[in-house]
Each structure stands twice: as C-alpha cells, then as structure tokens.
MARPAZA-691068 format. One line per field, with one value per atom (N, C-alpha, C): atom name; residue number from 0; x, y, z. Coordinates in steps of 0.1 Angstrom, whole numbers. Each point is the difference from the previous one (the first is absolute). Last residue first. Layout:
# residues N
dolum = (CA	...)
zakol = (NUM	...)
px = (X	...)
py = (Y	...)
pz = (Z	...)
//
This chain:
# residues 290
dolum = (N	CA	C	N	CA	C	N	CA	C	N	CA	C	N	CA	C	N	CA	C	N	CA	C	N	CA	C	N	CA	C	N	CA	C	N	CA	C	N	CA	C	N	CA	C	N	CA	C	N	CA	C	N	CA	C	N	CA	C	N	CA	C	N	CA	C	N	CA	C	N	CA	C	N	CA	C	N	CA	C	N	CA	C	N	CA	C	N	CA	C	N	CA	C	N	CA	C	N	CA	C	N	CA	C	N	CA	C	N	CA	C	N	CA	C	N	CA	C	N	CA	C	N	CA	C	N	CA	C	N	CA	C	N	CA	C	N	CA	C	N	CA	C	N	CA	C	N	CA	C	N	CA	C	N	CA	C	N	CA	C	N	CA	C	N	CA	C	N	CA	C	N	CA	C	N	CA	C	N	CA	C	N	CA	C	N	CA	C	N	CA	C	N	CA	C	N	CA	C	N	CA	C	N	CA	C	N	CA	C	N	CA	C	N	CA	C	N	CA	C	N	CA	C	N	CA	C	N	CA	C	N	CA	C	N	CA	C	N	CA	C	N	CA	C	N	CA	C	N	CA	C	N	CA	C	N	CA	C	N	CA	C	N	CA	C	N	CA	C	N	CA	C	N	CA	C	N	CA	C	N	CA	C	N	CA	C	N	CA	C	N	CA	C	N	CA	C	N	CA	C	N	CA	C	N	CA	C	N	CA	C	N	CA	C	N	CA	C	N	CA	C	N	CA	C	N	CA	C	N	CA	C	N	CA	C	N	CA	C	N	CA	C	N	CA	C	N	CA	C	N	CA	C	N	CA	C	N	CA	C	N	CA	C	N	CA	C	N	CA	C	N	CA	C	N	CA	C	N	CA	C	N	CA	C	N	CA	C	N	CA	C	N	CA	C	N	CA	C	N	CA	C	N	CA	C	N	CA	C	N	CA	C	N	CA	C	N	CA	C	N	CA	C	N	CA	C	N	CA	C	N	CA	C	N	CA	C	N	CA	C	N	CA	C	N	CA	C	N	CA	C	N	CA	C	N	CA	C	N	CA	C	N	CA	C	N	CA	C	N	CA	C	N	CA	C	N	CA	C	N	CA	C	N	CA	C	N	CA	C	N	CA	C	N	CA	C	N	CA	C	N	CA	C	N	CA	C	N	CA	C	N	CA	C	N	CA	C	N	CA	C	N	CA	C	N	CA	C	N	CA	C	N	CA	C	N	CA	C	N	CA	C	N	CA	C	N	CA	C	N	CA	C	N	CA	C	N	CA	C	N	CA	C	N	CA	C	N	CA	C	N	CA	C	N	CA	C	N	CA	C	N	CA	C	N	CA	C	N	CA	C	N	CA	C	N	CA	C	N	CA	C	N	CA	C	N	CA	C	N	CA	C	N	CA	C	N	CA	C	N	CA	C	N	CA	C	N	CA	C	N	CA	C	N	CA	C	N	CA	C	N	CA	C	N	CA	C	N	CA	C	N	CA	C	N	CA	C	N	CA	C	N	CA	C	N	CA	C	N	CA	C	N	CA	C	N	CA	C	N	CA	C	N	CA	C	N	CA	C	N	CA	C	N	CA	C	N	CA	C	N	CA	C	N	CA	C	N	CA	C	N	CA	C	N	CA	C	N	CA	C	N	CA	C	N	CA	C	N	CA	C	N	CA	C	N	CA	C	N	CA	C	N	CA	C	N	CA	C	N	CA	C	N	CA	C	N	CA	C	N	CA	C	N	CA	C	N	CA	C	N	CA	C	N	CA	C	N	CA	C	N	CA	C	N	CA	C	N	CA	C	N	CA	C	N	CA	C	N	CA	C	N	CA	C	N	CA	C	N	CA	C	N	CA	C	N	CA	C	N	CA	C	N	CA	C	N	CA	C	N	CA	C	N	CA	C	N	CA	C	N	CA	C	N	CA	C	N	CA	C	N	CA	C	N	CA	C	N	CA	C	N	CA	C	N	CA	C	N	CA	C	N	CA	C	N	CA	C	N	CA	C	N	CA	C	N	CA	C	N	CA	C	N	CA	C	N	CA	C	N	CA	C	N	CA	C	N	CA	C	N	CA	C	N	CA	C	N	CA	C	N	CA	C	N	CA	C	N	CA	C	N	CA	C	N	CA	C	N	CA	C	N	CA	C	N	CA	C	N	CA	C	N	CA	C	N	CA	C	N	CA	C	N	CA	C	N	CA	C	N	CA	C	N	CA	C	N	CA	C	N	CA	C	N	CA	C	N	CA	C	N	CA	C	N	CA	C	N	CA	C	N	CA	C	N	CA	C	N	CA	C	N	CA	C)
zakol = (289	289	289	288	288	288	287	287	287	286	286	286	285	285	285	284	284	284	283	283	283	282	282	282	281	281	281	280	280	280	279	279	279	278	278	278	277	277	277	276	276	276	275	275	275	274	274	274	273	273	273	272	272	272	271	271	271	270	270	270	269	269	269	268	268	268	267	267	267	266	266	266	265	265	265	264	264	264	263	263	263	262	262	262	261	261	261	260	260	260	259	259	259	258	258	258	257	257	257	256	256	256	255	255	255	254	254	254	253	253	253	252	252	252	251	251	251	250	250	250	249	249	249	248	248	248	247	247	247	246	246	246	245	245	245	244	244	244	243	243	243	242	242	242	241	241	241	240	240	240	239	239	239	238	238	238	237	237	237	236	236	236	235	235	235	234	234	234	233	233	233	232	232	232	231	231	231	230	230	230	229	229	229	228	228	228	227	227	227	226	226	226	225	225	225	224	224	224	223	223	223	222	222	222	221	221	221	220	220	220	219	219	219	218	218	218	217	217	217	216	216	216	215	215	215	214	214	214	213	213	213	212	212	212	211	211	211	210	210	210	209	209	209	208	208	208	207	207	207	206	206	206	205	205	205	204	204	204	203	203	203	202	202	202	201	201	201	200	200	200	199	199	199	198	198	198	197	197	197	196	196	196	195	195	195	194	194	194	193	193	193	192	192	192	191	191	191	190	190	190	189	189	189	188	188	188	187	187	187	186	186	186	185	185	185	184	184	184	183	183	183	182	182	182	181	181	181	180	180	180	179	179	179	178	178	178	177	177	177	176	176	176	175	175	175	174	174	174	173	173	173	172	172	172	171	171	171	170	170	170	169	169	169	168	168	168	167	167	167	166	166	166	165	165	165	164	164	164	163	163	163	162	162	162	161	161	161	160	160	160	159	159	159	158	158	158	157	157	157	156	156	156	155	155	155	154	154	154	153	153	153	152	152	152	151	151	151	150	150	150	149	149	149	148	148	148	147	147	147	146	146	146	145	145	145	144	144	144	143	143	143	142	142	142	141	141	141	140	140	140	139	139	139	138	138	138	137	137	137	136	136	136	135	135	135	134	134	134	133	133	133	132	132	132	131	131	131	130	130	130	129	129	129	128	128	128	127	127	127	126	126	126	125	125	125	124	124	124	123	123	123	122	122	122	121	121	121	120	120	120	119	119	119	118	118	118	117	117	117	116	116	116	115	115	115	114	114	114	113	113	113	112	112	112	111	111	111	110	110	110	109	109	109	108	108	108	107	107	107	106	106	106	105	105	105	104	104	104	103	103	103	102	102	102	101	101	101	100	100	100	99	99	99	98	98	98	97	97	97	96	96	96	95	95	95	94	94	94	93	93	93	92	92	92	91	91	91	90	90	90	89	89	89	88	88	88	87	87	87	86	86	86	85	85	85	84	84	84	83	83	83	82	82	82	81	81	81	80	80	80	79	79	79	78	78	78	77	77	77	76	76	76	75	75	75	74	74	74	73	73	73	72	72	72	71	71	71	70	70	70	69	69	69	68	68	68	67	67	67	66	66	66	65	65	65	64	64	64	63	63	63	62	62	62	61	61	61	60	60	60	59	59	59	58	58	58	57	57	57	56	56	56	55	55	55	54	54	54	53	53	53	52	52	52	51	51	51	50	50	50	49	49	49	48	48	48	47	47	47	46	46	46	45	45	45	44	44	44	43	43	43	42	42	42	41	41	41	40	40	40	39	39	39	38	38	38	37	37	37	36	36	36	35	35	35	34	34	34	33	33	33	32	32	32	31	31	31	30	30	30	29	29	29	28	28	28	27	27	27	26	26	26	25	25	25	24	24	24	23	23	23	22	22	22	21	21	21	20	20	20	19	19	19	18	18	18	17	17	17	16	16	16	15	15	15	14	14	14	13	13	13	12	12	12	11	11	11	10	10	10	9	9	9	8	8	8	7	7	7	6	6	6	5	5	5	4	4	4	3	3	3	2	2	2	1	1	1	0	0	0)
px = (-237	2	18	-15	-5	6	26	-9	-8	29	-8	-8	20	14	-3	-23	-2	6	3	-13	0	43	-8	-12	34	0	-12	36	-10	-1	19	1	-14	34	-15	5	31	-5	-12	5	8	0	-39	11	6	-51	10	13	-39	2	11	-27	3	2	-10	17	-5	-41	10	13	-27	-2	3	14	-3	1	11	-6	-6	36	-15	-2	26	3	-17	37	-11	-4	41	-3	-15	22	-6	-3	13	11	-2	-29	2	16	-18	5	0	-24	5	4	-25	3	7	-32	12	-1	-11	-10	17	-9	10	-9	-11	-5	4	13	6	-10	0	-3	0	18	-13	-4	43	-3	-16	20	3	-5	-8	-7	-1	33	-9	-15	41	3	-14	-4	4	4	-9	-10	-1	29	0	-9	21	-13	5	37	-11	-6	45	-13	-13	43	-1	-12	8	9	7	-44	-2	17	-8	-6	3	10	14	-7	-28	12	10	-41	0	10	-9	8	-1	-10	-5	5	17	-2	-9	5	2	-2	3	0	5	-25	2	3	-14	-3	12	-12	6	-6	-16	-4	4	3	7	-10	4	3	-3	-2	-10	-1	34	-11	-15	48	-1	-16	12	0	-5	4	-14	1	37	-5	-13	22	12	1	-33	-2	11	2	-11	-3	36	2	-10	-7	8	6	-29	-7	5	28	-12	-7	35	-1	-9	10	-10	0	31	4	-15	14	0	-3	-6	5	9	-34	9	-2	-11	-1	7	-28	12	-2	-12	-4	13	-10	-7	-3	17	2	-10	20	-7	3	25	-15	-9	53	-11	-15	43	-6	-6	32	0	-10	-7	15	8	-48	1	13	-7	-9	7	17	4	-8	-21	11	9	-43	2	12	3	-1	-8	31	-12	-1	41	-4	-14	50	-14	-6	51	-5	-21	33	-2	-4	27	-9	1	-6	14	-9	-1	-8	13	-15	14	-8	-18	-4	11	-24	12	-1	-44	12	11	-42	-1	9	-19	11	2	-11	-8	8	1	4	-5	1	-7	5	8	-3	3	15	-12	8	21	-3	-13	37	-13	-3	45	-9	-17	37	8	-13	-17	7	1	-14	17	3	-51	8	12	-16	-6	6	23	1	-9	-12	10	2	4	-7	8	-10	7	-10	5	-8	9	-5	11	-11	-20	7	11	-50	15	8	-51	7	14	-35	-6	7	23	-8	-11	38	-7	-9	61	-17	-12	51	-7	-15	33	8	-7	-14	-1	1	5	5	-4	-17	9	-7	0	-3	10	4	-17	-4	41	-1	-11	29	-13	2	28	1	-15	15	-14	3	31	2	-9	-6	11	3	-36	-1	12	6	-13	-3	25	9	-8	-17	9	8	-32	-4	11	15	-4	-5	15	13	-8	-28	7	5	-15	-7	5	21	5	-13	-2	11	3	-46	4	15	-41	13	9	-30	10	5	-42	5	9	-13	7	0	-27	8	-1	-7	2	9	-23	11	-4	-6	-9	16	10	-15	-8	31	9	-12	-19	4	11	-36	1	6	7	-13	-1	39	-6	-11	9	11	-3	-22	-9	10	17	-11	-5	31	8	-9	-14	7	8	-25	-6	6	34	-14	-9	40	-5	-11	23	12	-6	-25	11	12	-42	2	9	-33	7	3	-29	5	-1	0	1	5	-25	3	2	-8	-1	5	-24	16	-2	-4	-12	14	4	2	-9	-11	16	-7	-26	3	6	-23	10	4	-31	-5	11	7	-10	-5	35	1	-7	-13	9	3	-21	-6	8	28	-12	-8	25	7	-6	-23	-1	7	3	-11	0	44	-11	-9	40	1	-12	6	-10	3	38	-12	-14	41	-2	-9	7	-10	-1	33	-3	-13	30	5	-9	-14	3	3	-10	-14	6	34	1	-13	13	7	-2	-23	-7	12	-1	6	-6	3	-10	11	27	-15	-2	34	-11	-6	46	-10	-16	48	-4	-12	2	12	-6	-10	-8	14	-10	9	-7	-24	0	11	-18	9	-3	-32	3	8	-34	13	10	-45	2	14	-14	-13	0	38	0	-12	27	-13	-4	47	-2	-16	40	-9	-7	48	-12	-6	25	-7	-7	34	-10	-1	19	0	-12	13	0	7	-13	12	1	-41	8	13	-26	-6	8	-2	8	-2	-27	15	8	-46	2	13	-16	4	2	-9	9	6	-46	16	13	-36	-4	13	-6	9	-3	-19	17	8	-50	5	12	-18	-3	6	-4	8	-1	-27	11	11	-45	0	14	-31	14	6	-43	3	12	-15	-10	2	27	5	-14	0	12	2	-39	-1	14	-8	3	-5	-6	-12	8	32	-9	-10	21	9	-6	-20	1	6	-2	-13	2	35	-6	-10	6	11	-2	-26	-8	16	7	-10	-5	34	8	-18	-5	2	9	-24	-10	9	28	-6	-13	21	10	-6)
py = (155	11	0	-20	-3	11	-26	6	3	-37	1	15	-22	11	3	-32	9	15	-43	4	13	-21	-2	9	-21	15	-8	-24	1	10	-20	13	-3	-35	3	14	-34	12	4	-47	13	8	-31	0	11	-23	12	-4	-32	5	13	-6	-14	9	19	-1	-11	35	-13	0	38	-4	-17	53	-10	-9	51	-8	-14	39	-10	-8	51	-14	-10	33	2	-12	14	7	1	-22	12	14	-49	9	15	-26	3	6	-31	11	-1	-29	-1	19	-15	3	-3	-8	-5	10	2	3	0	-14	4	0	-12	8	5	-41	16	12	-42	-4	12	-3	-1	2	-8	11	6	-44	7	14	-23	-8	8	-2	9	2	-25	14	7	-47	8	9	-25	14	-3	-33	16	13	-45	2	19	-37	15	1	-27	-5	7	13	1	-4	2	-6	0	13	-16	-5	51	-6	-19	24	-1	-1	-12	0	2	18	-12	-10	54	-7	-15	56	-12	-7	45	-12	-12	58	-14	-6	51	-8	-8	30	-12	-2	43	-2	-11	5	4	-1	-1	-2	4	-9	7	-4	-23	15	11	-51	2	17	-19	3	2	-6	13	0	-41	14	17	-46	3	11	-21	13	2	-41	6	15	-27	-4	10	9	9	-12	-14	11	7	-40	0	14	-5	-5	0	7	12	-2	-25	3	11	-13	-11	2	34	-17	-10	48	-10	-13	56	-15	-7	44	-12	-10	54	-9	-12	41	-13	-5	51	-12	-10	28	7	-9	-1	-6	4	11	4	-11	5	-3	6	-18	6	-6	-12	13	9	-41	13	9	-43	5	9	-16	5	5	-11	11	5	-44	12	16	-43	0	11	-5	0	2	-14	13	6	-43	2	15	-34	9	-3	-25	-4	10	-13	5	0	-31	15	3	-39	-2	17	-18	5	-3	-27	6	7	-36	5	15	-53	16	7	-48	7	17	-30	3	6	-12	-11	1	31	-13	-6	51	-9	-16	42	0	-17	50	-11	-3	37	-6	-15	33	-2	-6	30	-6	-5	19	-2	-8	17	8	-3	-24	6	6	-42	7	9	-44	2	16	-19	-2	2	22	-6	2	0	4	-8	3	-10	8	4	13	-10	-16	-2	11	8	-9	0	19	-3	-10	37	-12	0	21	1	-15	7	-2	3	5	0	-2	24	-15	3	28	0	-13	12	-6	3	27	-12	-6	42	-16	-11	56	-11	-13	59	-14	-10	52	-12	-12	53	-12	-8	49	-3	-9	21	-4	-3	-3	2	-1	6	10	-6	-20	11	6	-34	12	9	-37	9	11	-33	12	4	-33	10	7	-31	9	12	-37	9	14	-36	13	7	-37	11	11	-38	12	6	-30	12	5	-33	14	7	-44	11	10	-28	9	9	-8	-6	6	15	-11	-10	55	-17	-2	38	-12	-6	54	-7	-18	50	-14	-11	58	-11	-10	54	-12	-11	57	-15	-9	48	0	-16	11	2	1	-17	7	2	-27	3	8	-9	1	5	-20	15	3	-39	5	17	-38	6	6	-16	10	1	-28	11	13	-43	2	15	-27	8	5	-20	7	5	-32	17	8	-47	8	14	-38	-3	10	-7	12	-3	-23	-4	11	18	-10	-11	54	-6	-17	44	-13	-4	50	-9	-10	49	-13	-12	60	-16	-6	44	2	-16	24	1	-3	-25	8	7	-35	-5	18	-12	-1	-1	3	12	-5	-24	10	12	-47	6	16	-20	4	1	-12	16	0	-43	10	11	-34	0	16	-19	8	2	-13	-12	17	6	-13	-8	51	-9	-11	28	2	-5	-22	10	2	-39	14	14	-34	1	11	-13	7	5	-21	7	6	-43	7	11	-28	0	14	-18	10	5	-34	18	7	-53	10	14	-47	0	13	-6	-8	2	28	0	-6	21	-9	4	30	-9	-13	44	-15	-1	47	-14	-5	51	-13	-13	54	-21	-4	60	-14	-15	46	-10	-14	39	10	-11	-7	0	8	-3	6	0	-19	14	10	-46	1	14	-24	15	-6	-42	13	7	-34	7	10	-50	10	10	-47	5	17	-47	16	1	-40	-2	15	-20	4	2	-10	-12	2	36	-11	-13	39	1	-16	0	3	-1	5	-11	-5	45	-9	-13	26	6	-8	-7	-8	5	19	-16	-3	44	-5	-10	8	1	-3	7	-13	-1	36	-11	-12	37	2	-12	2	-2	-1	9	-20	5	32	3	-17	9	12	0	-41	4	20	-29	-6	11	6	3	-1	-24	16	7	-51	13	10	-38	6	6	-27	11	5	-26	4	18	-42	8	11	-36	12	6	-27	9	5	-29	10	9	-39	13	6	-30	9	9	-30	5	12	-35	9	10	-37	11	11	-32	6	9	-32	9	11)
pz = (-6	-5	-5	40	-11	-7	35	-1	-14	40	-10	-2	37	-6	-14	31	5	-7	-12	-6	8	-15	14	-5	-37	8	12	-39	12	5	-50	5	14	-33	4	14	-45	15	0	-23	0	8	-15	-3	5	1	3	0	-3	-10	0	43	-12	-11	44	-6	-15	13	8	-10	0	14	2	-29	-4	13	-27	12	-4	-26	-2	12	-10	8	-5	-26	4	7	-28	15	7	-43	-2	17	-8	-5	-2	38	-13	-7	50	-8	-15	39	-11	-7	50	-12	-10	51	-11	-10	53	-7	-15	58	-10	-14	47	-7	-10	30	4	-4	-21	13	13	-48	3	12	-4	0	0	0	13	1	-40	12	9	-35	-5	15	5	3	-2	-14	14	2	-42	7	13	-24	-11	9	33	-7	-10	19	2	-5	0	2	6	-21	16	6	-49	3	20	-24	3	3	-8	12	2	-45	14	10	-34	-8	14	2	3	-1	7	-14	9	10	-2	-12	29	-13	4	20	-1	-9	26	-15	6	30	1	-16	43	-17	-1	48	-11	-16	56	-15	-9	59	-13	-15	45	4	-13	2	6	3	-29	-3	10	12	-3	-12	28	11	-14	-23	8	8	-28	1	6	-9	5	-2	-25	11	13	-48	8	16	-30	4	9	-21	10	8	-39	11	17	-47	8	11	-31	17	3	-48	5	19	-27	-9	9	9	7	-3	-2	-14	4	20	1	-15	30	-13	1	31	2	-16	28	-12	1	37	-8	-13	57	-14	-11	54	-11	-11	45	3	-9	11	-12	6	23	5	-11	-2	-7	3	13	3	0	-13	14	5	-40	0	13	-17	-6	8	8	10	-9	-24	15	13	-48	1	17	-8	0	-4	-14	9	2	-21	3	12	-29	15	-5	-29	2	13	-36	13	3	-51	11	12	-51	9	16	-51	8	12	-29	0	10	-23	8	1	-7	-8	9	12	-9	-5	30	5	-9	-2	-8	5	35	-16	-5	36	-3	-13	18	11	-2	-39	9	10	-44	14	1	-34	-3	14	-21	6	3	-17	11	4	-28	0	10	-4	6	-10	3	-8	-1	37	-8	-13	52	-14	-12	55	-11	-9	53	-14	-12	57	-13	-15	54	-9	-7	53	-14	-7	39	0	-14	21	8	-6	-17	10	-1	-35	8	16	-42	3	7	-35	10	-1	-7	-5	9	0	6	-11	10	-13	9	0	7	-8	-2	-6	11	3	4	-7	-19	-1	9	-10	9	-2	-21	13	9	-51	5	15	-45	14	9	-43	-2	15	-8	-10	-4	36	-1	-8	-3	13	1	-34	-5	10	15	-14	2	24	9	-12	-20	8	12	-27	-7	4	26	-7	-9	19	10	-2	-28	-6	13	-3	-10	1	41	-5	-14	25	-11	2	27	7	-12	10	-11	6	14	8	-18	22	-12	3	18	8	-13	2	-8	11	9	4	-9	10	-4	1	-2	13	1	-39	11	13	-42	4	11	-28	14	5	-51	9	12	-17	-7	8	8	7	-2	-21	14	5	-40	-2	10	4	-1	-7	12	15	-4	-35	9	14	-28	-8	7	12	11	-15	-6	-3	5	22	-10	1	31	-7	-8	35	-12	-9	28	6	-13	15	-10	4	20	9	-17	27	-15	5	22	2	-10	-3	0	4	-6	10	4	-48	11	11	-30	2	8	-40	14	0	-37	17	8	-49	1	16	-15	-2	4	-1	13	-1	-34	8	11	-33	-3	12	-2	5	-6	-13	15	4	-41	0	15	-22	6	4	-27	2	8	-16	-1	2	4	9	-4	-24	8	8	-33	2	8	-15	-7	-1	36	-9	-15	36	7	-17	0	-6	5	5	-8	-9	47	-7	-15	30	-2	-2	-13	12	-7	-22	17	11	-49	8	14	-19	-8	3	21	2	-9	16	-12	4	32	0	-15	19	-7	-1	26	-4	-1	-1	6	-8	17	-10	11	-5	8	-14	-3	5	8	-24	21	-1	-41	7	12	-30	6	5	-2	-1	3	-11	10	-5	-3	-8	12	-6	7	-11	-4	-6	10	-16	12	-2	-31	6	7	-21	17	1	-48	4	17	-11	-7	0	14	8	-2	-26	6	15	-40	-4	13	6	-6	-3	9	11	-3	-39	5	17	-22	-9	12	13	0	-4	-7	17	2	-46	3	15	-6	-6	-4	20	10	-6	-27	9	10	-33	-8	14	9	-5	-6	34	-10	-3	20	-3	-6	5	-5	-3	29	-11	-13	50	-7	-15	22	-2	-4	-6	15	-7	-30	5	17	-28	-10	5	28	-4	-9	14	14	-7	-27	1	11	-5	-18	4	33	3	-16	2	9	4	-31	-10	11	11	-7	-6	26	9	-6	-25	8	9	-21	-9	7	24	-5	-9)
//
C-alpha cells in the first residue's frame, strides 16, 4: 500500500504538467477529487486540440482522472503523435476508453484520414459515443468489439470490479464481475472495410497485445505502422502470455524500440527487460537520421 501510494506521488510530482504549473495541477487534483465523491461528471475543452472530453466521476484506475488533470500532456506519447500522424493517415486506436487518442488522431488525419476506434467496454462506450458526438466528429468508425486473435465472444472482466478498467484476462484466485463482448481480428476488420492502409496503431489492451498482433499478420506482412504498446507482465500472465511477446513479434518484423520523453525525445533501447509502460515501435525501414 505504501509503495504504491509513494510511485503515484512521484508519478505525480515528476509529469511535466505538474513541474510547469504544480499550483494549478494541484487544485484539478483536489478539485476532481471532490467532484468525483459528489458523482459530478465534468466536461473539459483541451484547448491545444480544440477538443471537448466528457469525464464520468471516477478516480481510481481510470485515465479519467490523469485526462483531467493533465490535459494534453496526460502521456508524452500523445506529442509525438502530434508531431507524426498526418492528414489523410489511417489510425487504429485499439482499446480507446473515453476516445483520447481517438479524438487527437481525429484532428489530425483529417477529413481525408480515417480513425478505426475498437471499445468493447459498455461504460467507456457511452463515453466515447458522447465525446464523438459533441466534437461533430465524422472520420471515426466505432467498433464495440474487443481485438484478438480470432472471430468470436469472450469475457471483458472488470479489473479489480472497477466499470472502466478491462482485460481479457483475469487473476482466478478472486471473484471478479465481467461482460461477455463480441471479439475481432484487425485482419478481418481491414479486409471488411476495404482499408488497405495503416499508418500508426496504439493499443491499451490490458496484457492482449500478443493476441492482437497474432490476428494481424495479413496487415503486417503488407504494412509497417508506427506501434504504441504496453508491456506489463502484471496483465500478460493474466492471459497466460509471455511480458515479451508482442515485444518479440515485433522484433521479429524489424521493429526498432523507444521509450518517449516527457521531454519529446525518444531513448532507444534493445530488450524488453526492465521496460514498463508504453513503448513507441517504428520499422527500421521508417527510421531516419538526422
């Protein structure tokens, strides 16, 4: 309790948000804190994307919480997207919650570009259906499915029984409450939809990465997107998955690692051990200097 109470304190104090403005950040801490406990729900405008988010009340284990608090720095990742995703790109947000990246690649890409949106979470589908309604968006399809490696239904448990926090996969040792969801391939999506481009894929897929890139070999043998993913042994072992399988599959491909800076600067780095969190894949081919 105490360690996980000191690395959220330091996650906290060392964003870059908090470091350029510590007073301000530390009121919309308190301030969501509050409304969260009275079960107000809250839209804010991120006005660098020009892009409102309806937030449900919820404080643990939910990117509502870092949303509000850091706005457009809530994860370094989303800058570099910023500075590489461009009009007329096709984007693949897979596990998209309340549409944060699904509603910055929306900006992005453009009316000429396209966003394939995958939640199979009921409460974050009412979010993101909100949040693409009241931003007028029309160059995102929604898909209320999960991605796998095969055509089918699974069970999405609710980690730790809370609404918004999903896997595949869940810890047996404990009860745990969970919805039955539809189940895709990006493969069988691609082909269906007569997308024969993919530019960058992100996913937060709670430990299914592996699963996911299996139920994408057609469009990797065709393609080399730019790839944010997690590594976390923590939700692989809860789908009995090796932590550096995805990382593996990609290898394997030519795929070349990064770690994003808060700072926007990418640090390269050649095995998974020790790597936490999102990891930025580019194809060596898509590598340049300078």
């Amino acid at each position: 309790m105490i360690s996980s109470l000191r690395r959220k304190f330091n996650y906290f104090t060392n964003h870059r948000a908090f470091k350029e403005s510590p007073l301000k950040v530390t009121f919309r801490l308190i301030y969501w804190w509050i409304v969260c406990q009275l079960s107000i729900p809250q839209t804010i405008l991120v006005k660098k994307w020009n892009v409102r988010f309806f937030l449900p009340p919820a404080f643990y284990r939910t990117g509502n919480t870092s949303l509000f608090v850091f706005r457009d720095t809530y994860e370094p990742e989303l800058g570099y997207i910023e500075r590489t995703l461009a009009s007329g790109e096709v984007f693949i947000d897979a596990g998209a919650n309340c549409g944060i990246y699904t509603l910055l690649a929306s900006k992005l890409v453009g009316d000429s570009g396209l966003v394939l949106s995958f939640e199979p979470g009921v409460e974050s589908l009412k979010s993101i259906e909100h949040n693409l309604e009241i931003n007028s968006v029309t160059n995102v399809k929604l898909f209320k499915s999960a991605l796998s490696e095969e055509e089918g239904t699974a069970k999405l448990y609710h980690i730790e029984n809370a609404p918004t926090s999903y896997s595949l996969g869940s810890d047996k040792s404990e009860e745990i409450s969970f919805e039955e969801v539809p189940i895709t391939t990006l493969d069988h999506v691609l082909a269906h939809e007569e997308i024969e481009r993919v530019d960058f894929i992100k996913m937060d897929v709670e430990g299914a990465e592996e699963l996911v890139f299996r139920g994408a070999t057609s469009l990797f043998s065709r393609m080399k997107p730019k790839v944010i993913f997690e590594i976390s042994s923590q939700t692989s072992s809860r789908l009995n998955l090796s932590a550096d399988g995805a990382f593996n599959f990609l290898k394997e491909l030519g795929y070349q690692f990064f770690k994003v800076k808060n700072t926007g600067e990418l640090f390269s780095f050649e095995s998974p051990e020790g790597q936490r969190g999102n990891i930025l894949a580019i194809h060596k081919d898509d590598l340049v200097t300078g």
